[in-house]
N, C-alpha and C positions, 0 to 999 in steps of 0.2 A: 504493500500500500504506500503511498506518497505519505511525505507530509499532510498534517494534519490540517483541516483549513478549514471555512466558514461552508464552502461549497462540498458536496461527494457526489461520485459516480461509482454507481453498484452494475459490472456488468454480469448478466444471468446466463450462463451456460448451460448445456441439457446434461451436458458429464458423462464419461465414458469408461468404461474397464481399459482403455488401451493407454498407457502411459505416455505415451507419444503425443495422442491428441489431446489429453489434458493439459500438456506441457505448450503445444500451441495453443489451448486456448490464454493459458496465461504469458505467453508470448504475445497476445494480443494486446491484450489488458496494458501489456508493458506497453506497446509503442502508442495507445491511446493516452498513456498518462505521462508521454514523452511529451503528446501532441497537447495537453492538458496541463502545464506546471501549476496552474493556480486550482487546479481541484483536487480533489482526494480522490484516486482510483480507485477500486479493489474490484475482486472477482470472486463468484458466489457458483454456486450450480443445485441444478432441481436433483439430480440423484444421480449414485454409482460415481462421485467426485466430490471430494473434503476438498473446500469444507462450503456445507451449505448454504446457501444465498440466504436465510434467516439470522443465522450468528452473524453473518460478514455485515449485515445493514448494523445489527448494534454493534457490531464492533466500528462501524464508520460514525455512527452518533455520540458511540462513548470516546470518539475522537476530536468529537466538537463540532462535525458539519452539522448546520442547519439546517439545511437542507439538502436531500438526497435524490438522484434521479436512478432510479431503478430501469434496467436498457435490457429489453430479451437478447442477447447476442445470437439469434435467429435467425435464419434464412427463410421461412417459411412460416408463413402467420395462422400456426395451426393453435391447438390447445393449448399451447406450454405457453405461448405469448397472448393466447385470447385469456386464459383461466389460470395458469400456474403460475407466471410472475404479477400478474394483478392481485392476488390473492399474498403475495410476499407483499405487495405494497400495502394491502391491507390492514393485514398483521401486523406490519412495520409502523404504520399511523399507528395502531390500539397500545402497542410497546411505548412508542417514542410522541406523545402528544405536543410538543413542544417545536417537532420537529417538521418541516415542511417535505413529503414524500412523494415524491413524481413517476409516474410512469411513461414510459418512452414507449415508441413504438418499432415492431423487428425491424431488421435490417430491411426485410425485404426483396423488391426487385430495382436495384438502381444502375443509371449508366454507367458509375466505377464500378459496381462489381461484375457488370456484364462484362465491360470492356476490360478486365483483368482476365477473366477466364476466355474471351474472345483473343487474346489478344496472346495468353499462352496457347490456345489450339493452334492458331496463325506460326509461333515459332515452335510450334513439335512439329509443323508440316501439316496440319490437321486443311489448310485452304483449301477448298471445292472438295473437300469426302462428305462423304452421308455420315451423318454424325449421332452418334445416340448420348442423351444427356441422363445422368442417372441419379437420381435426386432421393433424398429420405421421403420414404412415403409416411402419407398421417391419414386418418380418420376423418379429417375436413376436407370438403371437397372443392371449397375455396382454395387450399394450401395446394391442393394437387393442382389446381388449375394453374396455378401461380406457377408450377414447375414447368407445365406445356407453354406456360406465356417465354420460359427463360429458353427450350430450344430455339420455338421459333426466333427469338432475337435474337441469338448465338448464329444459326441457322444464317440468317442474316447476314449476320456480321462477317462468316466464313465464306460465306459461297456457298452453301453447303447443298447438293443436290437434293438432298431425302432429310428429314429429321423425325426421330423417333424421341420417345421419355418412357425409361423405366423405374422401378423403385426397388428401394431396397429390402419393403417388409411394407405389411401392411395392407399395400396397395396395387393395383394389378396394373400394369405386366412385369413380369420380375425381370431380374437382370439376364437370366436365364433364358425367359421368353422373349426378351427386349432383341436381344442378341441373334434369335434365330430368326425373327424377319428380316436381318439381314441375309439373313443365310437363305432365306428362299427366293428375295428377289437377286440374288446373285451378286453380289459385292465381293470384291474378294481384297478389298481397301477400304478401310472406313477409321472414321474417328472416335472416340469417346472422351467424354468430359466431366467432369462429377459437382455437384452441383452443393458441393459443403464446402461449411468453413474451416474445417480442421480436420482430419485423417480421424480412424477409429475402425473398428471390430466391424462397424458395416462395409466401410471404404476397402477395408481388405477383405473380407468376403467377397464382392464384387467385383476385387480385382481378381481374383481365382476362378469365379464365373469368366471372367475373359481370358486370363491365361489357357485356361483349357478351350477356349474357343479360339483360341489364337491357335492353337497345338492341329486345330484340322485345315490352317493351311492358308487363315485370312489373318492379312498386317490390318496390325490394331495398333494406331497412331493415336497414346493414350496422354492428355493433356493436362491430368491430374485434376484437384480443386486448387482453392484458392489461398487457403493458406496462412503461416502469421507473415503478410506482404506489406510495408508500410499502406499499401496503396488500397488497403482496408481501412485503412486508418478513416480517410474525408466520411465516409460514410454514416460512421458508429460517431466521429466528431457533429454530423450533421443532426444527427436524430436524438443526442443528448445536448443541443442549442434547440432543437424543435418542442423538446418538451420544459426546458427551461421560461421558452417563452408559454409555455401551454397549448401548443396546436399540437403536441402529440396526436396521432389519430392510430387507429385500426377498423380497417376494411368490416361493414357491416353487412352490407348489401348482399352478399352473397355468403352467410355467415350460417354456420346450422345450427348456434347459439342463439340464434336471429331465426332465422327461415327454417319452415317445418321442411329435412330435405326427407326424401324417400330413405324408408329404413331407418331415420335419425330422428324421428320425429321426438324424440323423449329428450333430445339434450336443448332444445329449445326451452329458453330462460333459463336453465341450468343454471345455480350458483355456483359463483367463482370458486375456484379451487376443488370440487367434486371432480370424480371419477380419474383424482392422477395426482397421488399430494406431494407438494413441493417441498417437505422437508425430506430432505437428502438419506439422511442418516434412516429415517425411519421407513422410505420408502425402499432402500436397499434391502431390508428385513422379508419384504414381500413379493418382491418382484427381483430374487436372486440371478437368475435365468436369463434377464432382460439383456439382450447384447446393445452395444451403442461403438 
């Protein structure tokens, strides 16, 4: 954590069993609070990652900020950023009443983080391949949507003849399935590109679904994610100035918190923080199995 100071910045991580990706996410953390001298940084995570996003908010109060801006460090605006760090800000008000507690809003889909991952396909050679984008699947079908909107801009931005999106879990078509439509419209070149902010237990899983697809005889020009790259940084600086001023927002319109969607109709109104609790420690007790 930075010095101590009037202002804090809590970013919210989803945490992972893979030691690698925990250490980027707090390599992240770092070069935001490079980008940051006058706030307090720290980093918190909803589970399977110490230490969790509820100690680290009173550990930044019992440091003197006044006010806190609580940032899902998210790429996809599914439940962790609709219900699980709201619910930390929550909490964090009922603890700290003295204390002024913001919510940001995820990362999202923006032109630097497109144009970082557009722009490593472009130097791994990935220009004019049919490109499959492989993204965390979620529950929300706003979230999923979000990952079809980032091929097609990717798609875009490459030349790319064909674009496909699969997921990692979750959500249908897996990386498994994703992979062999390429296989049947004949490709024997293509790109892939992954659609996180830090490596973990999914990202290599997925890479193994391709190595082995690679193994029957098609070059897989693979472009990785995005990474702790400074050029993360404008972003996650953008969206804790957006909520400092209070225009934080998250997408409602198409929200199944919101909208009765087929099959989902029960999480409409759902209270914040149900069905996925964001203390760390306790939710590791229950969901041991959980890969991330």
């Amino acid at each position: 954590m930075t010095a101590a100071g009037a202002e804090g910045l809590l970013l919210v991580g989803h945490g992972s069993r893979s030691a690698a990706g925990a250490g980027e996410m707090l390599a992240i953390a770092s070069l935001v609070a490079d980008a940051l001298p006058g706030v307090a940084v720290d980093a918190g995570f909803l589970e399977m990652t110490d230490p969790p996003a509820g100690p680290v908010l009173d550990r930044l109060a019992a440091a003197g900020c006044r006010r806190i801006v609580v940032l899902p460090l998210v790429l996809l605006g599914a439940g962790h950023a609709k219900s699980d760090v709201p619910a930390v800000v929550l909490e964090g008000r009922a603890r700290h009443p003295g204390v002024h507690v913001h919510l940001g809003s995820p990362l999202g889909i923006s032109r630097h983080l497109v144009g970082l991952l557009g722009g490593a396909l472009l130097a791994a050679g990935g220009s004019g391949l049919p490109l499959l984008l492989v993204a965390r699947g979620t529950s929300d079908p706003d979230a999923n949507g979000d990952a079809h909107k980032v091929s097609r801009l990717l798609g875009e931005w490459t030349g790319a003849p064909f674009v496909h999106t699969a997921f990692t879990g979750v959500a249908e078509p897996s990386v498994a399935a994703g992979l062999e439509v390429f296989a049947r419209l004949g490709y024997r070149r293509m790109a892939v590109a992954f659609w996180f902010l830090c490596t973990g237990v999914l990202v290599e899983r997925a890479r193994a679904d391709i190595g082995g697809f690679a193994a029957t005889g098609v070059e897989v020009v693979d472009a990785g994610y995005l990474g702790p790259d400074p050029r993360v940084v404008p972003p996650i600086v953008e969206r804790y100035e957006e909520a400092v001023r209070g225009v934080a927002a998250v997408n409602c319109d198409l929200c199944s918190y919101r909208a009765p969607w087929p099959g989902r109709e029960g999480r409409r109104g759902q209270p914040i923080g149900v069905g996925h609790s964001h203390l760390a420690a306790e939710h590791r007790q229950h969901h041991s199995t959980d890969p991330a």
